[in-house]
C-alpha positions in Angstrom: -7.5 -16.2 18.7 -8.7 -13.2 20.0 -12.2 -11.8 20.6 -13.9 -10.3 17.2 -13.3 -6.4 17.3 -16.5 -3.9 17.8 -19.2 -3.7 15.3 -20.6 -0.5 15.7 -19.5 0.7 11.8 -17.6 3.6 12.7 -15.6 1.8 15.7 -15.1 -1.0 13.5 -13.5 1.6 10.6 -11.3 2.6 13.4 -10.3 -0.5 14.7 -9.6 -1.8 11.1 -7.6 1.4 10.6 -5.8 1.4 13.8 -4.6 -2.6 12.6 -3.3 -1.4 9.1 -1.1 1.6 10.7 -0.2 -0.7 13.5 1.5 -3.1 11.0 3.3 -0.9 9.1 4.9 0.5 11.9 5.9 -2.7 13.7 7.3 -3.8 10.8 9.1 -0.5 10.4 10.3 0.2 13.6 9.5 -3.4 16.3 8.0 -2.8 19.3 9.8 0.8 19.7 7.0 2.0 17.1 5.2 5.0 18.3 1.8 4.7 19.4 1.2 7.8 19.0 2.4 8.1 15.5 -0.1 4.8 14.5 -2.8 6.8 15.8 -1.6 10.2 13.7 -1.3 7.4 10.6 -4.7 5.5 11.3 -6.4 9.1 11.6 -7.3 8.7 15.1 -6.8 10.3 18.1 -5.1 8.9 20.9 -7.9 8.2 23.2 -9.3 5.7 20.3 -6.2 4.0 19.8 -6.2 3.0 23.7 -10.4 2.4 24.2 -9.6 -0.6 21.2 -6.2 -1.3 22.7 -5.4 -0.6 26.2 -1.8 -1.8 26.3 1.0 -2.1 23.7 1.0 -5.7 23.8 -2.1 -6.0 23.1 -2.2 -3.9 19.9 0.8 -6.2 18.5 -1.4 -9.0 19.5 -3.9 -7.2 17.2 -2.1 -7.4 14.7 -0.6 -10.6 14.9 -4.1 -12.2 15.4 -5.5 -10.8 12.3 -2.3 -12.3 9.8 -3.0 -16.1 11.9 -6.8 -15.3 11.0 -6.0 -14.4 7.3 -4.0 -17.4 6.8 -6.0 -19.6 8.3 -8.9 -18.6 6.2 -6.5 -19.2 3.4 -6.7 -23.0 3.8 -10.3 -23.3 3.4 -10.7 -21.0 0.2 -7.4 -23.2 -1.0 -9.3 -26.4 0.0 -12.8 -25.3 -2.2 -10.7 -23.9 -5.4 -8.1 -26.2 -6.0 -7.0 -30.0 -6.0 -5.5 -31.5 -3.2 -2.0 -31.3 -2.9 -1.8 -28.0 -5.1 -4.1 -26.7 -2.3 -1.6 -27.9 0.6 1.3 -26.5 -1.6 -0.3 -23.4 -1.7 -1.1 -22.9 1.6 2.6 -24.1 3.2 4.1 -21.5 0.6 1.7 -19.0 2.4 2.8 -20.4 5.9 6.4 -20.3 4.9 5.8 -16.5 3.8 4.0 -15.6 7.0 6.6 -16.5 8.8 9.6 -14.7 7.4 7.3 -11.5 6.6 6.3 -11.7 10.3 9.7 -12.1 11.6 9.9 -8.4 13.1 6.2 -8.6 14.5 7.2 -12.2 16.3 10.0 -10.1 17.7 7.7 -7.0 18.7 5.1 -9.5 20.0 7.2 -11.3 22.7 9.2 -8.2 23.4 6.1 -6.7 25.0 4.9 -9.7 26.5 4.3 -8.5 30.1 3.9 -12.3 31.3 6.4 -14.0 33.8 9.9 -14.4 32.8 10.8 -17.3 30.9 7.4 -18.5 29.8 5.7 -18.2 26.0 2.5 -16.1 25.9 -0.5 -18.3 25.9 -1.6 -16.9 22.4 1.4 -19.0 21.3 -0.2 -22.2 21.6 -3.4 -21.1 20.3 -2.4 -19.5 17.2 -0.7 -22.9 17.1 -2.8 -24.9 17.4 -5.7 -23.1 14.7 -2.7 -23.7 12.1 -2.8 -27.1 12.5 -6.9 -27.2 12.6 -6.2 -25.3 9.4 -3.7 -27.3 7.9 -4.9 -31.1 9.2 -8.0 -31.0 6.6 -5.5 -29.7 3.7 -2.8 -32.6 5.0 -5.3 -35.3 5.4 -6.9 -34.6 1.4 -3.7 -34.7 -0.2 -2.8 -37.9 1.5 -6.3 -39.0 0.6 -5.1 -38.0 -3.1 -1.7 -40.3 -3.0 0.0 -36.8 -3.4 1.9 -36.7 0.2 3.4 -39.6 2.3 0.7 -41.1 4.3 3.4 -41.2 6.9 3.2 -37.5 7.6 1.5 -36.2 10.7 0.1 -32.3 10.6 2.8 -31.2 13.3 5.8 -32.8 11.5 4.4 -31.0 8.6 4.0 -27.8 10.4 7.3 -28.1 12.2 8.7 -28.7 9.1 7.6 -26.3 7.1 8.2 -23.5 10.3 12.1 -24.9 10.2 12.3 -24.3 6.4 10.9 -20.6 6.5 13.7 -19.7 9.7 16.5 -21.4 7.8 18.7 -18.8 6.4 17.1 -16.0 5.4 14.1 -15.1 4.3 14.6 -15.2 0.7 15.9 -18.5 0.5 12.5 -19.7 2.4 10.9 -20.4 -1.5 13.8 -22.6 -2.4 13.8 -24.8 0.9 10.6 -24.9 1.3 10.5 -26.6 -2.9 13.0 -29.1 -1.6 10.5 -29.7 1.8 7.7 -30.4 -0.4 10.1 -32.4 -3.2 10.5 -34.7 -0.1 7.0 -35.2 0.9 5.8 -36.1 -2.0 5.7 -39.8 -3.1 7.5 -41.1 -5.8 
């Protein structure tokens, strides 16, 4: 994931700021959103949008990073307040809406990937693999619990669970992913 964000109070306001109006508009309008027009909605000038993120891709990266982040800290809240599998139900509803509520963002972020043709940005693989860091404690309980096949390994869960939320469209993601989890769970 990327580096933590500045910590001087004000520049973190901004950089907080700057991530809000960023999302909206990427989800709005994909990578054509105006950077300009984030700065007018963040309440910032130009010049502070660009000292926090220099390049375009890196703003959607921004933004990107900080849903992975959220979602991963999902897990672990899931993992103190609940049981076992209701935890890892939980949290592969939350993956499964993560990925079709981040559907345009995907789209942004490897539309301004400025990396050589053909390949996937490294950030790929590493918000990969801190989903299945989160998700392999989560996995590994419920198993623990007899309330998933033992059989299960956390990236045919993931992949699973990633194939179920970009099935159809988005809101038949809550159905298939019921049936997913119907099907993991021991009779």
């Amino acid at each position: 994931m990327m580096s933590r964000a500045p910590r001087r109070a004000d520049a973190r306001r901004n950089y907080d700021r700057l991530l809000a109006a960023a999302e909206t508009a990427l989800n709005a309008d994909g990578v054509s959103a105006s950077l300009d027009d984030i700065a007018k909605a963040a309440g910032v000038g130009n010049a502070t949008l660009y000292r926090h993120f220099p390049t375009r891709e890196k703003l959607i990266e921004a933004v990107y990073d900080q849903r992975f982040r959220m979602l991963c800290a999902a897990a672990g809240e899931l993992a103190e307040t609940q049981e076992p599998a209701n935890a890892l139900k939980d949290w592969l509803r939350a993956v499964a809406a993560h990925i079709t509520e981040s559907r345009v963002l995907a789209d942004a972020f490897m539309a301004a990937y400025e990396g050589p043709a053909g390949t996937e940005p490294p950030q790929i693989a590493a918000w990969h693999r801190t989903v299945y860091d989160a998700a392999l404690p989560l996995l590994t309980a419920a198993q623990n619990a007899g309330a998933i096949r033992g059989d299960l390994d956390v990236m045919e869960l993931m992949a699973l669970t990633t194939a179920v939320a970009r099935a159809g469209n988005p809101a038949q993601a809550g159905r298939f992913l019921d049936m997913l989890l119907e099907g993991i769970t021991p009779r």
